[in-house]
N, C-alpha and C positions, 0 to 999 in steps of 0.2 A: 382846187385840184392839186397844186404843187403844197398843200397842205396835207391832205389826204398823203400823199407820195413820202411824205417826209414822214408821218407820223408811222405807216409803214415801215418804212425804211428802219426806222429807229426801232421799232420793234421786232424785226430781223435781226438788228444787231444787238439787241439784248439777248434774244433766245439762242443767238451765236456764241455769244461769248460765258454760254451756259456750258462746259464742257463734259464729256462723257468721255475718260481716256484720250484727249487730244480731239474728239469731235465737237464742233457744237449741235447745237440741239437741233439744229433746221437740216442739216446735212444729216442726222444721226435720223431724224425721222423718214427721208429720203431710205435710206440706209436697211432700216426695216419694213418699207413700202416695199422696195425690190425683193426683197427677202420674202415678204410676202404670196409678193405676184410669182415668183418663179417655182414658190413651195406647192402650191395650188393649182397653177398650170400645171405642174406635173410633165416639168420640160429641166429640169435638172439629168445629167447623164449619167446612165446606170451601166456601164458594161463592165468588163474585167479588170480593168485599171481605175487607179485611184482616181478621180478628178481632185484635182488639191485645190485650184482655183474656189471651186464650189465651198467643200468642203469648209477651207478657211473664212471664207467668206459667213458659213453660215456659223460657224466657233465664235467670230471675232463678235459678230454681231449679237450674236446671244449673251456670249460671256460677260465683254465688255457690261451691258445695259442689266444685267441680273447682278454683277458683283456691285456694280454702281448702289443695285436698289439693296443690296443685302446690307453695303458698310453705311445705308442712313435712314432703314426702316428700324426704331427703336430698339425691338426686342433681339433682332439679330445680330444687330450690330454691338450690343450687350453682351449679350449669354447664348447665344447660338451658331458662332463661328464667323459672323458676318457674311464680307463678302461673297469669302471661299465657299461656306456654306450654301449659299444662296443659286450661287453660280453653277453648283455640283444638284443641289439639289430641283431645282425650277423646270429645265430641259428633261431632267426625270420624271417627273410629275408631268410635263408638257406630252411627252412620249406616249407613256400611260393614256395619257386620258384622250389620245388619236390628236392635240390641235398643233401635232406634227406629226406632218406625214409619214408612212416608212419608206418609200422613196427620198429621203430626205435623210432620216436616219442611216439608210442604207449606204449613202456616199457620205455622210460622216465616218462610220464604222470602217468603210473601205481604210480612209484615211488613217485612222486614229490606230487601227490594229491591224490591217494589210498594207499598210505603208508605212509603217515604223517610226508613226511623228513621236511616239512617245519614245520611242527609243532614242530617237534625235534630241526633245527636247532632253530628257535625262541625261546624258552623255553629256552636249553642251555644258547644263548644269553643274555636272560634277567636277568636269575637265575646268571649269572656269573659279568653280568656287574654291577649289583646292588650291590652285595653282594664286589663287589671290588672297591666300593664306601668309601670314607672320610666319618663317619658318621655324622660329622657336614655340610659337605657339600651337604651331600644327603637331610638333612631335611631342610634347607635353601632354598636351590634353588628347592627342589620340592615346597615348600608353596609359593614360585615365579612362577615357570611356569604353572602350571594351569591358573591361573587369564589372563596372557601374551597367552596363547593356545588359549581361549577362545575368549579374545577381540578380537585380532585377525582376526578369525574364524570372526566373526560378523562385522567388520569392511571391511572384502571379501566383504561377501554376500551382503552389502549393496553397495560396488563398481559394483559388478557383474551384481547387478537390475539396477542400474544409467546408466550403459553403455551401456548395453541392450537398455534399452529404448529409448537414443540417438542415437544408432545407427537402429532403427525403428524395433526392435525384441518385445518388453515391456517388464515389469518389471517381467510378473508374466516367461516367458520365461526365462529369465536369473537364476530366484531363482529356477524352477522345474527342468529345463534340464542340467541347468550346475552347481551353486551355492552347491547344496543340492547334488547332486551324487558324484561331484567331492572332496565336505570335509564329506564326507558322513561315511567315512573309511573304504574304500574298495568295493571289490566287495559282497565276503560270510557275512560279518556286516556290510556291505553298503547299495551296487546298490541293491541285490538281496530283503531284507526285503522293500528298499526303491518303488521299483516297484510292491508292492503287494501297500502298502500304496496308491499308485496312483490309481491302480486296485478299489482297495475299495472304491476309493471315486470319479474317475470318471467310473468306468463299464466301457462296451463295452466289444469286442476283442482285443485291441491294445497290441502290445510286447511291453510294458511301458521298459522291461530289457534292449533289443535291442537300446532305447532310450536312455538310462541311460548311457550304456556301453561307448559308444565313450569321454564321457565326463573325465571318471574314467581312461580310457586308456591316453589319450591325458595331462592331470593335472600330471599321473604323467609321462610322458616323458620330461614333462617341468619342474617337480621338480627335475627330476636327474638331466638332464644338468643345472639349477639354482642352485642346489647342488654343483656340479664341479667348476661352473664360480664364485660364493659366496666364495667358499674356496681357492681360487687361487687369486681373484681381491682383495680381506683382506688380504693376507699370512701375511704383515708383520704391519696389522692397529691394534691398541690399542683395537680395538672390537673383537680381536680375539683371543680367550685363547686356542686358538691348543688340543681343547678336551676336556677342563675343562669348566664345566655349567657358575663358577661364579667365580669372585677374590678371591683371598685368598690363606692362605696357608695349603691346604687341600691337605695333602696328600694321594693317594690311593693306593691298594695294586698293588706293579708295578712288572710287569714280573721277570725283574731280580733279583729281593726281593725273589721270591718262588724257593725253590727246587723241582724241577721237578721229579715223580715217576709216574711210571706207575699203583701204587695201589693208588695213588691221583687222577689220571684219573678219576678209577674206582669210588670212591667215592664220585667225583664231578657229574659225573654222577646218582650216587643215589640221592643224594641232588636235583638235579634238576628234579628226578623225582619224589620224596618224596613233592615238592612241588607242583608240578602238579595234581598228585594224591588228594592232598588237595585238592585244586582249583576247582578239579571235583564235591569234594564231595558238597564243597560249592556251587555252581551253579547247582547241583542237588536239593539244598531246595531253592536258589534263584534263577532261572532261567532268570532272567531279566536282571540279573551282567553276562557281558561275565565271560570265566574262566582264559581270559589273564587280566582279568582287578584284576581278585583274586588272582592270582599269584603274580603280578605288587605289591597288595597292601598288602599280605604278607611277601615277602622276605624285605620290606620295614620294616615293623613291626620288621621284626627278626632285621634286621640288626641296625636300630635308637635303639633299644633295647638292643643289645650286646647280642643277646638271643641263637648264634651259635658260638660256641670254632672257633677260628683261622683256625686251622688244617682243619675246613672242610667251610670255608669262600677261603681259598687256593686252596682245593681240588675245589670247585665249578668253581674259577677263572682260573684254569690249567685248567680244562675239557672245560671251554667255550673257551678261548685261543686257545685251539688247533683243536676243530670242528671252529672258524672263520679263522685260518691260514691255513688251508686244504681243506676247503668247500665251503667258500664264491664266488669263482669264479665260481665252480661246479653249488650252486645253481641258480645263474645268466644266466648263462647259458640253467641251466634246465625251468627257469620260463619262457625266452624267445623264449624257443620251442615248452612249449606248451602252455600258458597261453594269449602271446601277440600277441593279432589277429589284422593285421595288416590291411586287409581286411576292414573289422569291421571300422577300425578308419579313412581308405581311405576314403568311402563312406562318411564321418559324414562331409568332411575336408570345410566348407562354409566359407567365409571368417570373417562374422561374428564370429558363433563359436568358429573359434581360435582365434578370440580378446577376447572375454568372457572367455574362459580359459585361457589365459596369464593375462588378470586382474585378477583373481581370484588367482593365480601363484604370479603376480609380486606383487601385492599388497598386499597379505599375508605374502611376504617374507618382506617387508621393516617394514610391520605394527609391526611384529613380532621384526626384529629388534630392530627398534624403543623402543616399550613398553618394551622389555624385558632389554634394556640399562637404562630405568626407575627405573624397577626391580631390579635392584641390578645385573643383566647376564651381560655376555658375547655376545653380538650383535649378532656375526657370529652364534654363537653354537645355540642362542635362535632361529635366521632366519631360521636355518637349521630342529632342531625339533619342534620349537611352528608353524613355518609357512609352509616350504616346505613340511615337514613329511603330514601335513596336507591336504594335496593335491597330495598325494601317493593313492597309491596300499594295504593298507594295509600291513600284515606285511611283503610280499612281496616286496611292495614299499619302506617299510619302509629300507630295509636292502637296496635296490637301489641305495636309496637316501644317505642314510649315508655312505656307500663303495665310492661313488661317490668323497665324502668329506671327505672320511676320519675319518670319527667318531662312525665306530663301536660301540663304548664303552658308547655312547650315546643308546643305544636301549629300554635302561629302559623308557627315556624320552620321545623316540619317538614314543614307544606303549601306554604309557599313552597318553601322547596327541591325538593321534589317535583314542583310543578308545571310553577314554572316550569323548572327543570332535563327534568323529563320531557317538558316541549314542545321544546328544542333539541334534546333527542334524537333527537326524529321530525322532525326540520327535517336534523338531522345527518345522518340513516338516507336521508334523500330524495337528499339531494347524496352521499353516500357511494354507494348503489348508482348513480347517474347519472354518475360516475366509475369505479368499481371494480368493478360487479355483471356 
C-alpha cells in the first residue's frame, strides 16, 4: 500500500514540476477543470460592470496553455508566429465554433474593451519600455526611425496600387481598400475614422467599415507570422540586434540591475499613470494628437532630459516587467475572443485580395529593412517596428507582432510608428480621394 502511495506520489511530482508559465501540470489541469465547470454552468456574472476576477481568470487560463502549445507544436513554432499566434488565434476559432460560450465571451469583452485593460496594458508598456531606454540610444535611433516608418509606409502603397492594377483590380482599389486601411493604424485610429472619410466623399449607404475591416484583420495575421518567421530566419544574421534598435554600446536598465519591491510596483504604476493623466490633459486642448502619441512624446522628453530620479525610471521598468510577464499571453488571448472576426475575414478571402495584402506585408517588411540598415538600425528590429508593426492591429497588433518576435521592449517604437504613421495615412487618404476618387 505505502508502495502504491509512493509511486503516486512521485508521479505528482513529476507532472508538477512540468511547468506551464509558473503552473504545474496538476494544478494547471485543476485550473481548466474550473474553467470548465463555471463556463457551462452558465454562472459566470453578466451585468454592467466588468467582472475582472472572471475575466482574467478566463485570459490567463487560455492564454498561458495555447501559447505554451503554439512555441512547441512544430509548424507554429517554425513559420507561423508560434506562440503569439497560437494564443490569438485558438480562442478565435474556439468562439467560432460555440465551445465557448457567449456568456463567457461576454465578460471577457466587458473587460478587454469596457474596462480599458488594453489600455492599461499598453500605457504600462510604453511608460516602461521607454523610460528603460539608453538615453543615447533612445534619441538616436528615434531621429532614425521615423524618416525609415515613413518611407516605408509610402514605398507599400505604391507597391499595393502597382499590383493591383496588374492583376486587373486598379490602382485606385488597391490604395482604398487595402493600402490606406491596412497601414491605416488600426481599427478605433484607423478603419473606423477612415470609413467615415469615404462616407464623406462618396455618399450613399455603403458599410465603407465592413469594407475596410477584412483588410486590417488579414495585414495583420500576416504581420505576426512575418514577425515569427523574420526573427527566427535572422536569429544569428548581423542585421539582428536581439532587441536593441541600433549598434552600439547603449546600455539599458536590465532586469537584473533592479531590486525588485513591491512598493516599486506601486510606484511604477503611478508613474505611468501620472503620465497618462498628462496625455489626457494634453489632447483635451489638442484633440487632433492621439493621447498615446503624447504619452510616447513625453516620457521621451523626461527621459533624453534626465528629468526623472532613477528610483522611479526603475520603479516604472518593474511595474511594466511584471504586467508583460503575467499578462501578455492573457491579453492574446483575450483579443482573439473577442476582437478577431474570423467570419468577417472568410468572406473577404479573393485571391486577389490576399496578394494585395501580402505585398503590402512583404514589401514593407524588406523596404523597412532595407532603409532602416541605411539608417544607422538594426535591419530585423527596424523590419519588425518601422514595417510589420505597421501593418498590425493597432496597439493590439502591435503587442502581436512584437510577442511574436520577441521584442516587447520595443513598444515605444512600434506605437510611434503606428500612430503617427497611421495618422498621415488618414490625412493622405483625405487628399488622395479629393484628387483621385
Amino acid at each position: 500500500m505505502k508502495d502504491k502511495k509512493g509511486g503516486l506520489r512521485n508521479i505528482l511530482n513529476r507532472l508538477e514540476e512540468f511547468k506551464i508559465d509558473g503552473f504545474g501540470l496538476v494544478i494547471y489541469a485543476i485550473l481548466v477543470i474550473i474553467l470548465i465547470m463555471v463556463m457551462y454552468l452558465g454562472i459566470l456574472p453578466e451585468d454592467n460592470t466588468s467582472n475582472i476576477f472572471a475575466a482574467l481568470f478566463i485570459m490567463v487560463v487560455l492564454g498561458n496553455v495555447f501559447y505554451w502549445l503554439g512555441s512547441h507544436l512544430p509548424i507554429f513554432k517554425s513559420y507561423l508566429g508560434g506562440g503569439a499566434v497560437f494564443a490569438l488565434f485558438a480562442p478565435a476559432l474556439m468562439a467560432i465554433t460555440g465551445l465557448i460560450p457567449k456568456s463567457t465571451i461576454n465578460v471577457v469583452d466587458k473587460f478587454v474593451s469596457g474596462a480599458g485593460f488594453v489600455d492599461f496594458f499598453i500605457i504600462s508598456l510604453i511608460v516602461g519600455a521607454i523610460l528603460g531606454m539608453n538615453r543615447k540610444m533612445l534619441l538616436k535611433a528615434s531621429v532614425r526611425f521615423l524618416p525609415v516608418a515613413f518611407l516605408s509606409m509610402a514605398i507599400a502603397f505604391l507597391a499595393v496600387g502597382i499590383v493591383s492594377t496588374v492583376i486587373g483590380k486598379g490602382f485606385n482599389y488597391g490604395a482604398l481598400f487595402v493600402a490606406f486601411p491596412v497601414m491605416g493604424g488600426g481599427i478605433g485610429a484607423g478603419a473606423i475614422p477612415l470609413s467615415r472619410i469615404y462616407h464623406q466623399a462618396f455618399g450613399g449607404s455603403t458599410d465603407y467599415l465592413s469594407m475596410l475591416m477584412p483588410a486590417v484583420i488579414l495585414g495583420n495575421v500576416f504581420a505576426i507570422i512575418g514577425a515569427g518567421l523574420v526573427s527566427k530566419l535572422f536569429a544569428n544574421s548581423k542585421g539582428n540586434g536581439h532587441g536593441k534598435m541600433m549598434p552600439g554600446n547603449y546600455d539599458s536598465i536590465a532586469k537584473e540591475d533592479i531590486k525588485i519591491t513591491y512598493q516599486k510596483m506601486g510606484v511604477g504604476l503611478m508613474v505611468a499613470t501620472a503620465f497618462y493623466m498628462v496625455a489626457l490633459t494634453l489632447n483635451h486642448f489638442i484633440p487632433m494628437i492621439n493621447e498615446y502619441a503624447f504619452i510616447i512624446l513625453l516620457v521621451i522628453i523626461f527621459k533624453a532630459g534626465g528629468l526623472i530620479p532613477k528610483y522611479y525610471e526603475e520603479s516604472a521598468v518593474t511595474f511594466s516587467n511584471s504586467i508583460t510577464k503575467n499578462l501578455t499571453h492573457a491579453l492574446l488571448a483575450g483579443v482573439g475572443l473577442t476582437k478577431l472576426d474570423l467570419p468577417v475575414l472568410g468572406h473577404s478571402l479573393t485571391w486577389q485580395f490576399v496578394i494585395l495584402v501580402l505585398t503590402s506585408v512583404v514589401v514593407i517588411t524588406i523596404a523597412a529593412g532595407l532603409i532602416g540598415k541605411l539608417f544607422g538600425l538594426y535591419s530585423v528590429e527596424s523590419a519588425i517596428t518601422a514595417g510589420l508593426v505597421n501593418n498590425s492591429m493597432g496597439g493590439t497588433g502591435n503587442i502581436s507582432v512584437l510577442a511574436a518576435s520577441n521584442r516587447m521592449n520595443l513598444i515605444g517604437f512600434a506605437q510611434m510608428g503606428n500612430r503617427l504613421g497611421g495618422a498621415i495615412m488618414l490625412v493622405a487618404a483625405g487628399i488622395y480621394i479629393s484628387v483621385f476618387g
